[in-house]
C-alpha positions as CSV (number, residue, x, y, z in Angstrom):
1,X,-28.8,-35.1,17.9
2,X,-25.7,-33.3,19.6
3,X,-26.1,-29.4,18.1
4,X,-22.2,-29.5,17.7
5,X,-22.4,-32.7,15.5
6,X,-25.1,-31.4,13.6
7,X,-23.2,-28.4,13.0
8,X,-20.3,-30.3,12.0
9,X,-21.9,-32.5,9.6
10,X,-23.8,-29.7,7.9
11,X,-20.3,-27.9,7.6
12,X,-17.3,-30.2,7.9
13,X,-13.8,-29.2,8.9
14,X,-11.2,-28.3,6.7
15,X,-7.8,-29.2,8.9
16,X,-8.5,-27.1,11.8
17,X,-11.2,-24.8,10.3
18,X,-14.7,-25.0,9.4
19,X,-15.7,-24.7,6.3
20,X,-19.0,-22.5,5.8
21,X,-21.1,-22.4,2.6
22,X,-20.5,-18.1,2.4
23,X,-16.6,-18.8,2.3
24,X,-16.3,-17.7,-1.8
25,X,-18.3,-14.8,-1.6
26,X,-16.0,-13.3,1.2
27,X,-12.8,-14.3,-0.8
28,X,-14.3,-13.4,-4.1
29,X,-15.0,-9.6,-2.6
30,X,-11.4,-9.7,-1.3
31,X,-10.0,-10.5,-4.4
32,X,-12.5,-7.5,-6.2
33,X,-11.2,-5.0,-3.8
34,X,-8.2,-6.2,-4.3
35,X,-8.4,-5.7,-8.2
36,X,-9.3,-2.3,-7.7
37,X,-7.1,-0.9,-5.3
38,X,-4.4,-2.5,-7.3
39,X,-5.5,-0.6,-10.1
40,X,-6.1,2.9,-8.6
41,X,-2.8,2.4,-7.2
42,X,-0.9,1.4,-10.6
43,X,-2.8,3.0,-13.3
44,X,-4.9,5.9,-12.2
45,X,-3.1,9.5,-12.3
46,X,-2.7,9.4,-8.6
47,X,0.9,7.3,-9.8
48,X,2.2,10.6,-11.2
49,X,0.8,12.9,-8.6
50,X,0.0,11.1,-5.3
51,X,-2.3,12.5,-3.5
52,X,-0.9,15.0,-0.7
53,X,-4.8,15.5,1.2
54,X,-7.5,13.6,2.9
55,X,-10.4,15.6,2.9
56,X,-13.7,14.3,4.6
57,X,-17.2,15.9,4.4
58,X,-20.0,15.6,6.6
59,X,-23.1,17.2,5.5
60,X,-25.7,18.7,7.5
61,X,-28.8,16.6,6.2
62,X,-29.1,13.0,5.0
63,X,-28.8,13.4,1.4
64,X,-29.4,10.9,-1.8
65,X,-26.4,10.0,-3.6
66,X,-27.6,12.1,-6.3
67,X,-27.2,15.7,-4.5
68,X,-24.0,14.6,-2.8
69,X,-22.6,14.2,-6.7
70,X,-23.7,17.6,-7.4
71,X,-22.4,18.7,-4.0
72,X,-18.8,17.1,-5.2
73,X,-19.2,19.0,-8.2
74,X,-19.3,22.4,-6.6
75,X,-16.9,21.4,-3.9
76,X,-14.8,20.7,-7.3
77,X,-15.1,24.2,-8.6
78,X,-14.4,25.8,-5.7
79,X,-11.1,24.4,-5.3
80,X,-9.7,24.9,-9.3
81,X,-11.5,28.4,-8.8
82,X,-9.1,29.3,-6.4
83,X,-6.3,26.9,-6.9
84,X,-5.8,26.9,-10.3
85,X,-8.4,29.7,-12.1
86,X,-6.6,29.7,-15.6
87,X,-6.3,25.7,-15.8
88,X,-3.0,25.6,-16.0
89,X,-1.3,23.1,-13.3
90,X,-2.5,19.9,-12.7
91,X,-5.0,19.0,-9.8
92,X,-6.2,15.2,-9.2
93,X,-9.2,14.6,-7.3
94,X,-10.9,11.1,-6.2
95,X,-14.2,11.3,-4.5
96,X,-16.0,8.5,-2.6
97,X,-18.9,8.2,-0.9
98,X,-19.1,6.3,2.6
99,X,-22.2,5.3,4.6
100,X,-21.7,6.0,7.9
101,X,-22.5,3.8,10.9
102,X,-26.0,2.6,11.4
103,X,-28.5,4.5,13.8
104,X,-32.0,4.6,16.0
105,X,-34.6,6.9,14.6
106,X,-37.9,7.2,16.3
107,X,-40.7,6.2,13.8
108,X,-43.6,6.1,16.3
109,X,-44.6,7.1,19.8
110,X,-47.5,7.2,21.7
111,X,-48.8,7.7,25.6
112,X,-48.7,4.6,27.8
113,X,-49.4,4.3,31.2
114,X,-47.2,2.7,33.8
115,X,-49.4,0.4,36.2
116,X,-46.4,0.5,38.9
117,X,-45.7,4.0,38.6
118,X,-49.5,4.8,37.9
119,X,-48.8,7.8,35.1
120,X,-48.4,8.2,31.5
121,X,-45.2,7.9,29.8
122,X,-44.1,8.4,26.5
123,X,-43.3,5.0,24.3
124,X,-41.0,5.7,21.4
125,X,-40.9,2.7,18.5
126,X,-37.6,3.1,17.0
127,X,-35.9,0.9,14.2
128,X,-32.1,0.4,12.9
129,X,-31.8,2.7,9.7
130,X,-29.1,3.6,7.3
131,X,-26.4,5.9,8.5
132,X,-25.4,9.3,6.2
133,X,-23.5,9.5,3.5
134,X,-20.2,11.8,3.7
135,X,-17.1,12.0,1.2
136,X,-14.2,11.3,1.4
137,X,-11.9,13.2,-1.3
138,X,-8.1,12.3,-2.2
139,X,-7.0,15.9,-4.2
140,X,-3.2,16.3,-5.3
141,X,-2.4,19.6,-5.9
142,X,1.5,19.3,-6.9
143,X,2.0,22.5,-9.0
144,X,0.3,25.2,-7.1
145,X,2.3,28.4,-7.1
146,X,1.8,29.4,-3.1
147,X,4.4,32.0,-3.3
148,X,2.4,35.6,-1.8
149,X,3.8,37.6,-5.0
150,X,3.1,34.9,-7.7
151,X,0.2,33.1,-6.3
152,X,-3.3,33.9,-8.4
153,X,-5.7,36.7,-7.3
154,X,-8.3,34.7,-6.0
155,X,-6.4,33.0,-3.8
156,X,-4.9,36.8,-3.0
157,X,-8.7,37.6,-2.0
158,X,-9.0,34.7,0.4
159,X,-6.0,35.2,2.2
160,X,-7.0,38.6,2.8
161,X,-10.2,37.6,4.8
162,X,-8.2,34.4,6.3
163,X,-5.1,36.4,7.6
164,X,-6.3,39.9,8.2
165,X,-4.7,40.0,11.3
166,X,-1.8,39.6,9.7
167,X,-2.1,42.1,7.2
168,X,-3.9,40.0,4.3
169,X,-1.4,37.4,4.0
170,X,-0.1,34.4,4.9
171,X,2.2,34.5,8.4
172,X,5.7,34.4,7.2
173,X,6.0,30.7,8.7
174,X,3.5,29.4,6.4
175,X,5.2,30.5,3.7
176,X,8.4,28.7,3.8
177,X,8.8,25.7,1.9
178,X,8.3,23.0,4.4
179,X,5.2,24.4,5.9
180,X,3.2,25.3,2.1
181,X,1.2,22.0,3.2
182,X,-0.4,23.7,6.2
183,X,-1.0,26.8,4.2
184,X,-2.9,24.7,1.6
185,X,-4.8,22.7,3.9
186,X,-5.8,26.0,6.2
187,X,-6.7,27.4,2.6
188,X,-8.8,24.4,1.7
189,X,-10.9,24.3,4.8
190,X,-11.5,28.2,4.6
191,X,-13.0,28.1,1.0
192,X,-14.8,24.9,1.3
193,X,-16.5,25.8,4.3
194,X,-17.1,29.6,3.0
195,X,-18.7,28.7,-0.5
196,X,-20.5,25.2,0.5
197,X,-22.0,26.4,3.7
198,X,-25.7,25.6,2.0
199,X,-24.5,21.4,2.7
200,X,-21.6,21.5,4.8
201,X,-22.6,20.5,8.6
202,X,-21.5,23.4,11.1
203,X,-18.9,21.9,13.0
204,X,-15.2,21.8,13.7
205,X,-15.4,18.0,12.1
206,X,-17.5,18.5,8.9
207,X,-14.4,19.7,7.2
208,X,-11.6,17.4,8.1
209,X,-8.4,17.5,6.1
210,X,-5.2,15.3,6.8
211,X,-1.8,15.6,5.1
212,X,-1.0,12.5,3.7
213,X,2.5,11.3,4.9
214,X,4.1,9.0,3.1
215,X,6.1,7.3,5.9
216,X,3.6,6.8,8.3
217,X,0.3,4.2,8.0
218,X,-2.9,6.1,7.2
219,X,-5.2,4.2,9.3
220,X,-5.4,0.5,11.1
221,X,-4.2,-2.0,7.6
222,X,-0.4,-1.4,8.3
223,X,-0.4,0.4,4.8
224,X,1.9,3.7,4.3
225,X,1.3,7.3,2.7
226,X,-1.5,7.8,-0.2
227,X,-2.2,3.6,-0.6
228,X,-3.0,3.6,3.0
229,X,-5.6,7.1,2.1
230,X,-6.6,5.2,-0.4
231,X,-7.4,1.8,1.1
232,X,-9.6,3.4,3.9
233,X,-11.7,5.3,1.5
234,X,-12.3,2.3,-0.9
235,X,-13.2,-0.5,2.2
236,X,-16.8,-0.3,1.4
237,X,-16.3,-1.5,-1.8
238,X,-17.2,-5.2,-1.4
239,X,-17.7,-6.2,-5.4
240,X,-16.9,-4.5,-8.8
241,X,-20.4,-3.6,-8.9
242,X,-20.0,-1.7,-5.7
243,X,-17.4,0.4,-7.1
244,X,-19.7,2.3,-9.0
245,X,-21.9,3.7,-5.9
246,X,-18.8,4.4,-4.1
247,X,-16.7,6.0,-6.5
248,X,-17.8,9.2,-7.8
249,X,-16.5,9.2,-11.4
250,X,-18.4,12.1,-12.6
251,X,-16.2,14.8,-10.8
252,X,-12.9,12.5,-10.6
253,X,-10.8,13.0,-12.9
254,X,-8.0,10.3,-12.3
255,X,-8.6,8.3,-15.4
256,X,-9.8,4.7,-14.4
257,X,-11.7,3.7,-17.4
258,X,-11.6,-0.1,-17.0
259,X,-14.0,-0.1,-13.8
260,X,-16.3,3.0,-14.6
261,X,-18.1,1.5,-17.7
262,X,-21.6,0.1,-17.4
């Protein structure tokens, strides 16, 4: 029998599509992700204080899921120790972890020789594995006092080592009003990369921050500002059940109840 009609009977056309037995499970995924987006978006604290960064990690092993939690959790500390050491403005944080693209590793290799060249060459046996995780972290910080004379001490201490050639603090251009993003973000990447170095890869890249703007698409959906942030970071969340191993909801703290219980 014809392939094509064989094809065709197996899986019939609906109109001018074929209809293929996996159709449900890739609508039922896009209607889970779709549920929880939606709810991120209309009930998580991120609706009071969007978020203003996109902060990715890359780390400089292939760690479990496990250590990168606990690496979240002193990323965490690190930014209310110097944003907000007394606990008293609000900062919103998302973390989710991402598995990056798939890669070669060598898992065998031996001498072999070449009959047409007539020498010994090395044979590597290679197979497809998992790629590493990395984070990627939404954080709102909309209260932080980023004034020179009322901003908190530590934060004092780390603009003396960040702007010395300035004098120990911030260039008079960062600290106007329009530009307090840049100083934040310059802040962020200094402490992060100063007090994580034990699991933050040494490069330019490992610590890449964005500011989130709210009339321009984040990414390649054609969705705007913190949604779009936010869509990126959740798109390998294929099921509910999913959710769980991407979102980090032990060092989160955007209250999302209804899809963090077992």
């Amino acid at each position: 029998m014809n392939s094509k009609k064989l094809f065709r009977r197996k899986f019939p056309r609906r109109g001018n599509t074929i209809s293929l037995p996996f159709e449900p499970m890739f609508t039922q995924s896009k209607i889970d992700l779709s549920q929880i987006r939606n709810h991120l978006i209309e009930q998580s604290s991120f609706r009071m204080y969007p978020p203003e960064y996109f902060i990715t990690i890359s780390y400089r092993d292939s760690y479990s899921r496990d250590e990168i939690v606990k690496f979240h959790k002193r990323m965490s500390n690190v930014i209310h120790d110097t944003f907000d050491p007394y606990n008293m403005n609000p900062i919103c944080e998302a973390y989710f972890i991402e598995e990056g693209k798939k890669k070669l590793k060598t898992v065998d290799h031996r001498l072999v020789k070449n009959s047409i060249l007539d020498k010994y060459e090395l044979d590597k046996e290679v197979e497809l594995v998992k790629g590493n995780l990395h984070t990627h972290l939404l954080l709102s910080l909309p209260s932080v006092p980023i004034d020179s004379d009322s901003s908190n001490k530590n934060l004092r201490k780390v603009w003396r080592n960040l702007y010395a050639e300035y004098g120990g603090r911030p260039p008079n251009h960062l600290l106007e009003d329009e530009n307090h993003p840049y100083l934040i973000a310059e802040t962020l990447d200094e402490v992060i990369r100063d007090r994580c170095y034990s699991f933050i890869a040494n490069s330019d890249e490992s610590v890449d921050i964005r500011l989130i703007n709210n009339r321009k698409e984040f990414g390649d959906k054609g969705v705007k500002g913190w949604q779009g942030a936010l869509h990126y970071a959740t798109k390998q969340m294929y099921c509910k059940d999913q959710f769980l191993e991407v979102f980090d909801e032990q060092n989160s703290n955007i209250c999302i109840a209804k899809f963090c219980s077992h």
